[in-house]
C-alpha positions as CSV (number, residue, x, y, z in Angstrom):
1,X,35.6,-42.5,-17.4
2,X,33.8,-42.9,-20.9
3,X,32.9,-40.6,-23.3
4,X,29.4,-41.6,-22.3
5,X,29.9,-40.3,-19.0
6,X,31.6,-37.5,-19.6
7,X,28.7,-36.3,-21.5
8,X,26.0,-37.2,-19.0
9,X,28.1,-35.5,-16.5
10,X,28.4,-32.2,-19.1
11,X,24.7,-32.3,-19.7
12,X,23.4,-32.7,-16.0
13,X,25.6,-29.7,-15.2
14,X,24.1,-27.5,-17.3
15,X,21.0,-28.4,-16.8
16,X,22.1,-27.9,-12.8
17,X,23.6,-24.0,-14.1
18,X,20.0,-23.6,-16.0
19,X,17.7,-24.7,-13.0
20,X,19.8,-22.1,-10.8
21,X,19.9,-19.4,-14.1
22,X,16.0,-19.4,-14.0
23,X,15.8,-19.4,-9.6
24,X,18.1,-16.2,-9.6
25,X,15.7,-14.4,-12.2
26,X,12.7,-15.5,-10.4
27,X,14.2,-14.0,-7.4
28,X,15.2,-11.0,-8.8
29,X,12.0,-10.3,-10.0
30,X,10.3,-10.8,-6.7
31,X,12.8,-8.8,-5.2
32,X,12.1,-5.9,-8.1
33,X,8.4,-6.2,-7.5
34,X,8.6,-5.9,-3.8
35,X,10.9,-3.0,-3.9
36,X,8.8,-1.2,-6.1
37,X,5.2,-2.0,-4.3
38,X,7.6,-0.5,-0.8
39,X,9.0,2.5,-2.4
40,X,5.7,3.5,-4.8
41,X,3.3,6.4,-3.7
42,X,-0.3,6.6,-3.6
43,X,-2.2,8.5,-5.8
44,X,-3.7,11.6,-4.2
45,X,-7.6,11.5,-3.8
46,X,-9.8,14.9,-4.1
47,X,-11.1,16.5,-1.2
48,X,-14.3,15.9,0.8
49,X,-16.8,18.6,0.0
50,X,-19.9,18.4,2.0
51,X,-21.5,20.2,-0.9
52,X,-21.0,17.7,-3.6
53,X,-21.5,14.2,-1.7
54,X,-22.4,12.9,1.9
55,X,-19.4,11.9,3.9
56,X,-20.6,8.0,4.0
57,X,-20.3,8.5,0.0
58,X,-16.8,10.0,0.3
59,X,-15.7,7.2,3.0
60,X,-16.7,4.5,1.0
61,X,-14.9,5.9,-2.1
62,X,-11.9,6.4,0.4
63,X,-11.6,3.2,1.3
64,X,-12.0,1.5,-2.4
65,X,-8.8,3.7,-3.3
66,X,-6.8,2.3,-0.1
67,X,-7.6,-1.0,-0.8
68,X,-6.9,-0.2,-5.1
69,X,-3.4,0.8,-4.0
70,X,-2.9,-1.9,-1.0
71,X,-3.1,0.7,1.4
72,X,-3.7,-1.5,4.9
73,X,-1.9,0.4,8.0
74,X,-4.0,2.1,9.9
75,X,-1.1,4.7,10.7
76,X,-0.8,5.4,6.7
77,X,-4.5,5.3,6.4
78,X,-4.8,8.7,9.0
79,X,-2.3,10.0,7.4
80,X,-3.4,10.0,4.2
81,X,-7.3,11.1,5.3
82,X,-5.8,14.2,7.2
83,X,-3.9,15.3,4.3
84,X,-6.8,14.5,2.2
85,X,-10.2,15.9,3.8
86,X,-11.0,19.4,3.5
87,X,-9.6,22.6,5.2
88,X,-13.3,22.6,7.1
89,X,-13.1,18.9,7.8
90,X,-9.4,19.4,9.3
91,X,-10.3,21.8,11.8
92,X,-13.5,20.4,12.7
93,X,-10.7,16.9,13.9
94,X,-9.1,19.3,15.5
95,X,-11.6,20.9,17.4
96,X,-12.9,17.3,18.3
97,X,-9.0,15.8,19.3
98,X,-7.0,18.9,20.1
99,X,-4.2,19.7,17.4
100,X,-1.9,17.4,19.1
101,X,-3.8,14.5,19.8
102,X,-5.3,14.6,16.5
103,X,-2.1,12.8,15.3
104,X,-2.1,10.0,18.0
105,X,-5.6,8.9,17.1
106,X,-6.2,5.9,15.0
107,X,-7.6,6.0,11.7
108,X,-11.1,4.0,12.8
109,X,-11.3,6.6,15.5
110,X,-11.7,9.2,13.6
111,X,-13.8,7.9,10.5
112,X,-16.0,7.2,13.4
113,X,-15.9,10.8,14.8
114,X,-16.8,12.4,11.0
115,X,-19.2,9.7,10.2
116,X,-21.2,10.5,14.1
117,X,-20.8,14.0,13.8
């Protein structure tokens, strides 16, 4: 083997040990960046208040701050809206589902159920 080669072989290796430097960063990054979008909370949202907008007003705002924090289950969604919406608005779902069929119901059920009572 040559010098020559030698050195074309030395080069291509490290250019090999580069290429795979740069995938495990990439990687890791992704990896970082999904960990943190998994593990991160959503920022809490006032309450409805009848008083101060209509609930259409409310829903719509609602919905912008899901979709703002890439808030898309429908199981997190009801969750969030029955630890968000007023004391008055709380009781009035569970007057409408029963207390324990209030957390069974899906989040489009009971936007509907506010937004048609």
């Amino acid at each position: 083997m040559s010098a020559e080669d030698g050195i074309d072989r030395l080069l291509a290796a490290m250019a090999h040990q580069q290429q795979q430097q740069q995938m495990w960063e990439a990687l890791s990054l992704l990896i970082s960046s999904r960990a943190q979008a998994e593990g991160s909370s959503v920022p809490s949202f006032p309450a409805f208040d009848k008083t101060k907008e209509r609930w259409t007003t409310y829903l719509g705002r609602l919905e912008q701050h899901f979709e703002a924090n890439r808030v898309t289950d429908s199981t997190q969604k009801r969750a969030y809206l029955l630890s968000w919406i007023s004391s008055e608005s709380f009781e009035l779902m569970q007057k409408l589902f029963g207390k324990e069929a209030l957390r069974q119901q899906p989040y489009e059920c009971l936007v509907t159920a506010l937004t048609d009572h």
